[in-house]
Wavefront OBJ file of the C-alpha trace (Angstrom):
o trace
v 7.652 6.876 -16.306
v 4.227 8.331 -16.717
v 1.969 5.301 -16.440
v -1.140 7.570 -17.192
v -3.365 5.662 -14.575
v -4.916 9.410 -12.832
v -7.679 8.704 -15.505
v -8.775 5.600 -14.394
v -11.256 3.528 -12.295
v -9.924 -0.220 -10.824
v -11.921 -2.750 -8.836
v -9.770 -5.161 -7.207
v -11.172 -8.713 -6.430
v -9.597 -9.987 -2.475
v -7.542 -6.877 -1.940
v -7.635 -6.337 1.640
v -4.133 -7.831 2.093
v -1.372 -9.464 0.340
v -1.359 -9.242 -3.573
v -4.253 -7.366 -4.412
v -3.463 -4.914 -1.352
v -0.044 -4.201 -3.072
v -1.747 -3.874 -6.097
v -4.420 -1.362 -4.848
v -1.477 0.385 -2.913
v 0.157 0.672 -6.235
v -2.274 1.686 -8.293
v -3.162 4.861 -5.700
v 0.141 5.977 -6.143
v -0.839 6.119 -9.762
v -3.113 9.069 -8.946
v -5.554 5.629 -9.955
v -9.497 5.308 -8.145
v -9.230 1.807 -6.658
v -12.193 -0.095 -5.399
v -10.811 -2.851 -2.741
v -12.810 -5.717 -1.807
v -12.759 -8.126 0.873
v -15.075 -10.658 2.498
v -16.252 -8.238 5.954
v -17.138 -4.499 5.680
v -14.559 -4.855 8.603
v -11.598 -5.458 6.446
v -12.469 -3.484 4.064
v -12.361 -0.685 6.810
v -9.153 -1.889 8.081
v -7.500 -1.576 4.815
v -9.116 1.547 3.871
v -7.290 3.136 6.797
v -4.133 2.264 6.478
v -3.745 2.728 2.736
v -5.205 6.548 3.484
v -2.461 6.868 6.095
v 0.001 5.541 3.290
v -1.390 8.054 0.792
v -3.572 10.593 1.710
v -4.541 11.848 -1.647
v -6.347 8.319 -2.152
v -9.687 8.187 -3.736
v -10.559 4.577 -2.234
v -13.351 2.977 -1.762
v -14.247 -0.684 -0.554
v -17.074 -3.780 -1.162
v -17.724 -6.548 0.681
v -18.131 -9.564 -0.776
v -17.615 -13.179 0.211
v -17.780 -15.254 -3.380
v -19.099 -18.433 -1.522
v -22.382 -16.402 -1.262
v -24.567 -15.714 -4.023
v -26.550 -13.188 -2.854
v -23.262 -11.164 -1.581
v -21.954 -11.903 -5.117
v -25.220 -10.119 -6.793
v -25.513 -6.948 -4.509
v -21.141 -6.542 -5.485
v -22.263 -6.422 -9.091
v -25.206 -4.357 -8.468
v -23.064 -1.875 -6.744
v -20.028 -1.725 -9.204
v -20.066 1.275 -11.229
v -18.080 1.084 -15.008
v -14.435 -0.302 -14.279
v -11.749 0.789 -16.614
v -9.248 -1.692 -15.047
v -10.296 -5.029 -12.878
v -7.821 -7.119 -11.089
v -9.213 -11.165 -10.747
v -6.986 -11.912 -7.498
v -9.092 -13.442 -4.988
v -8.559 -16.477 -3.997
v -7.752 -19.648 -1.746
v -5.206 -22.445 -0.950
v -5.020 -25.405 0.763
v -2.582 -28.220 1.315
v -4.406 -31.710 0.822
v -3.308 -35.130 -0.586
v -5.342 -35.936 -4.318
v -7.384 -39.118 -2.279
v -8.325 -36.457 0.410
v -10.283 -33.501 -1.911
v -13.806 -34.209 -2.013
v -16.173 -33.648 -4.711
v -17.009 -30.412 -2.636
v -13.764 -29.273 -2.217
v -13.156 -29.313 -6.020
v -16.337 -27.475 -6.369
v -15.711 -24.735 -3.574
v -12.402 -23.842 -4.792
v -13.443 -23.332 -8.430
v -15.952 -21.176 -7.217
v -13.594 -19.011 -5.928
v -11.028 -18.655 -7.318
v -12.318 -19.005 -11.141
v -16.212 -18.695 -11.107
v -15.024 -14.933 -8.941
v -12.942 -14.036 -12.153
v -15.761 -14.971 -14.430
v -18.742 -13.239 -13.014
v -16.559 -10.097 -12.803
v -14.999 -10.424 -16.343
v -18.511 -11.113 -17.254
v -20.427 -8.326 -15.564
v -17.137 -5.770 -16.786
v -15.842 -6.687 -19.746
v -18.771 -5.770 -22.306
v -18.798 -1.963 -20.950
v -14.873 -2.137 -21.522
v -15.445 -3.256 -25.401
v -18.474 -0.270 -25.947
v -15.692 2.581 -24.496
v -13.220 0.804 -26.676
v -10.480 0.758 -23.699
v -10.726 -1.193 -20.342
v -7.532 -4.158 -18.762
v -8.318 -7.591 -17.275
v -5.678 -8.739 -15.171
v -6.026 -12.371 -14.165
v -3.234 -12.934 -11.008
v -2.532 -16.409 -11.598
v 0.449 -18.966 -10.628
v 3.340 -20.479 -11.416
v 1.699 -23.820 -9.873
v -0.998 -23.442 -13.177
v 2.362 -24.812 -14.766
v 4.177 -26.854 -11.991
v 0.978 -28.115 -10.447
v 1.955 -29.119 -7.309
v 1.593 -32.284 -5.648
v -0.365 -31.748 -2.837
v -2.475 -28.810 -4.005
v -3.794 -30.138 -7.350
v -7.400 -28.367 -7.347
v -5.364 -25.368 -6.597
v -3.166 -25.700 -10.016
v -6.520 -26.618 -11.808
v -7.633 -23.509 -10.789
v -4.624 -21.845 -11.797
v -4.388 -22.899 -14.732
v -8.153 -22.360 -15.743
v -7.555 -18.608 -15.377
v -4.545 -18.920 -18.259
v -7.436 -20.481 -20.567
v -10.210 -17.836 -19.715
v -7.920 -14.814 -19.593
v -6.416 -16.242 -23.449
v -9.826 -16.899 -24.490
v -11.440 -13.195 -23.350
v -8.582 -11.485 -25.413
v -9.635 -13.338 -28.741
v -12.180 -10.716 -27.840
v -10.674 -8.124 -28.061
v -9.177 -7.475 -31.425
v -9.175 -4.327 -32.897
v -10.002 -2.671 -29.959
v -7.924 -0.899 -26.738
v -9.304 -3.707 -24.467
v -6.524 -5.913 -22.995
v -6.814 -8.983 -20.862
v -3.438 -10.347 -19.403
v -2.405 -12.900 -16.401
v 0.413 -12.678 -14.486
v 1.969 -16.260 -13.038
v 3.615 -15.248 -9.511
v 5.818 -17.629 -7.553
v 6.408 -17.825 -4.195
v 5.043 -15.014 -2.150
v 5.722 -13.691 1.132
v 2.033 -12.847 1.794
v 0.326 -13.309 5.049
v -0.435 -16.247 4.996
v 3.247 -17.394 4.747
v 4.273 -14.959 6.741
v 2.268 -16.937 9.801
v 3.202 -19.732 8.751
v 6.669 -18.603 9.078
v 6.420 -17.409 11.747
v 4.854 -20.449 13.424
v 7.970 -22.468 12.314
v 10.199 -20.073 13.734
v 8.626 -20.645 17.052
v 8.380 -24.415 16.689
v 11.987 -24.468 15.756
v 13.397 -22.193 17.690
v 14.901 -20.997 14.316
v 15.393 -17.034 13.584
v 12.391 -16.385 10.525
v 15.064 -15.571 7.864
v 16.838 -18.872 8.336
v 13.485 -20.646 7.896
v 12.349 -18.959 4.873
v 16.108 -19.787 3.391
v 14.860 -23.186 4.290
v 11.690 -23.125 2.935
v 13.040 -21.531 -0.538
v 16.025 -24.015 -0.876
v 13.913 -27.075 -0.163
v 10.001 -26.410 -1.955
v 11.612 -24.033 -4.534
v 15.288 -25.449 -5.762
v 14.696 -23.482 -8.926
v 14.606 -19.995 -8.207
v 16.652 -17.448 -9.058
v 16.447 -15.215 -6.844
v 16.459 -17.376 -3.968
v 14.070 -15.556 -1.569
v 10.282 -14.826 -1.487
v 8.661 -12.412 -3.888
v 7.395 -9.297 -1.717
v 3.657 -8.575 -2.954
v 4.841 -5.268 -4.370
v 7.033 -6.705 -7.231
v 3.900 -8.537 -8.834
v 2.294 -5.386 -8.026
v 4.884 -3.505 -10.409
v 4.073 -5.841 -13.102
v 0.185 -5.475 -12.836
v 0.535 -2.025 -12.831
v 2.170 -1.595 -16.290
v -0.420 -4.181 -17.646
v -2.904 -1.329 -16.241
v -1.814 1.045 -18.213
v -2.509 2.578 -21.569
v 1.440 1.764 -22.635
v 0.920 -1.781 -22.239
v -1.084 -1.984 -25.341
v 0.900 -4.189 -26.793
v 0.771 -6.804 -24.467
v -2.642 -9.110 -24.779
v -3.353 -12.405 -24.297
v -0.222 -13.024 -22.419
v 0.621 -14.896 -19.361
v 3.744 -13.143 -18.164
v 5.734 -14.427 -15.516
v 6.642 -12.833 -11.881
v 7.846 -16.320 -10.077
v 11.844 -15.110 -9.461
v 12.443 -17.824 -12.059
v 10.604 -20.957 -10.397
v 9.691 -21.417 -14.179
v 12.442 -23.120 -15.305
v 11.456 -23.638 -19.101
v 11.508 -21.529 -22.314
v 7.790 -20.986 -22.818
l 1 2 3 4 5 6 7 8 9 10 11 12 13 14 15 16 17 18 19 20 21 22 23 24 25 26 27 28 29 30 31 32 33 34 35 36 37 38 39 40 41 42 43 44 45 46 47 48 49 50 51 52 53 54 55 56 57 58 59 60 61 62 63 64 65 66 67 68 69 70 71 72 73 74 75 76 77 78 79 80 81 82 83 84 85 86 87 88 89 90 91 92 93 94 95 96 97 98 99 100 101 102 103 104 105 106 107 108 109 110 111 112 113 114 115 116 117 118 119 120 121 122 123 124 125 126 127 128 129 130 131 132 133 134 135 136 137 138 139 140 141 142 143 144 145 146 147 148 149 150 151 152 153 154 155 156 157 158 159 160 161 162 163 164 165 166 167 168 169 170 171 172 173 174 175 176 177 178 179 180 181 182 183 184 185 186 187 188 189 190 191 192 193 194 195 196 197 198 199 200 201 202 203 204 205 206 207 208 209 210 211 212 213 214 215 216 217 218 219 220 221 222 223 224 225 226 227 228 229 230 231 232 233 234 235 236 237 238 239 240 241 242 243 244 245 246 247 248 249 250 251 252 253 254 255 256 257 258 259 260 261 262 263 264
């Protein structure tokens, strides 16, 4: 299928690895310009590299940004030129009981991982409307619907994105502006791969017997039974990029292997 993506400019929020790497990865395949960002001009660089030694045909480019810092936050928007397609993926995760998150750590992780997706929608979205095309992509979670026990300010982040990505496409009507989120399960990013990996050690357990583990015992409702690999979310952001996804707004479609378990 011809996503007709060769057109078309993306910035990608935390794409240096995991998610939004797949996605940028994708998208270059696409014949798509891809922007990457990540919080040192040093991953950026890293990343750069090896997705030019994937595909040498990329036109790639990268911004630093850490979006705990203001000023870093200004000079990204300063430098971003008009976006036909921007990914909201950055973010963080932590593992903390409800009495242990301080006021501050409700505060820093909305800044990240929703106040990013706003000052980008923000900054983007108006140029999108006056071309009369442009997609938001908003990668949230299926913990914005299970919120999970021990990462609440993570699901309330989550789930904030569903509201804000629902609310920009009221936006939109009328026009060939799009704005989406995608709610992926339980992904075999880096993050879980060292913590895999870790275990393994600990355990003295091969690292396919303790991600069977980890599935069957924090995820008893999937249906597929294994991590998602960052490039099947990818797939689905990809479409969403595209012009043929037109009839898709104000969605929150679901890439979680069937964590989900209910209708809507």
């Amino acid at each position: 299928m011809e996503l007709q993506l060769k057109s078309k400019k993306a910035f990608i929020s935390g794409s240096t690895q995991g998610i939004g790497y797949a996605i940028a990865k994708a998208l270059l395949l696409e014949g798509t310009e891809v922007i990457i960002n990540g919080r040192t001009q040093g991953k950026i660089d890293s990343a750069i590299e090896k997705l030019k030694s994937e595909i040498p045909s990329a036109r790639l480019s990268g911004i630093a940004a850490d979006f705990t810092k203001p000023q870093q936050i200004k000079n990204l928007l300063d430098k971003l030129p008009e976006i036909d397609i921007l990914i909201n993926n950055v973010g963080v995760f932590e593992l903390k009981s409800f009495a242990d998150i301080s006021n501050q750590d409700w505060i820093d992780i909305f800044e990240i991982n929703v106040l990013s997706s706003i000052r980008l929608s923000r900054a983007l979205f108006p140029g999108m409307l006056k071309r009369n095309w442009g997609r938001i992509i908003f990668i949230s979670s299926e913990s914005a619907i299970n919120i999970p026990e021990n990462m609440i300010h993570y699901g309330m982040t989550k789930t904030a994105m569903l509201s804000i990505s629902r609310g920009l496409a009221e936006l939109t009507k009328n026009t060939g502006v799009t704005v989406n989120s995608i709610l992926g399960g339980p992904t075999y990013s880096d993050g879980v791969a060292s913590a895999v990996n870790y275990l393994s050690s600990a355990q003295d357990k091969d690292i396919e017997s303790v991600k069977s583990e980890l599935m069957a015992n924090l995820n008893p409702t999937s249906l597929i039974n294994r991590f998602i690999d960052p490039s099947e979310i990818a797939n689905l952001a990809v479409y969403l990029s595209s012009p043929l996804s037109i009839a898709t707004n104000g969605s929150a479609l679901r890439a979680d292997g069937g964590v989900l378990n209910t209708i809507i």
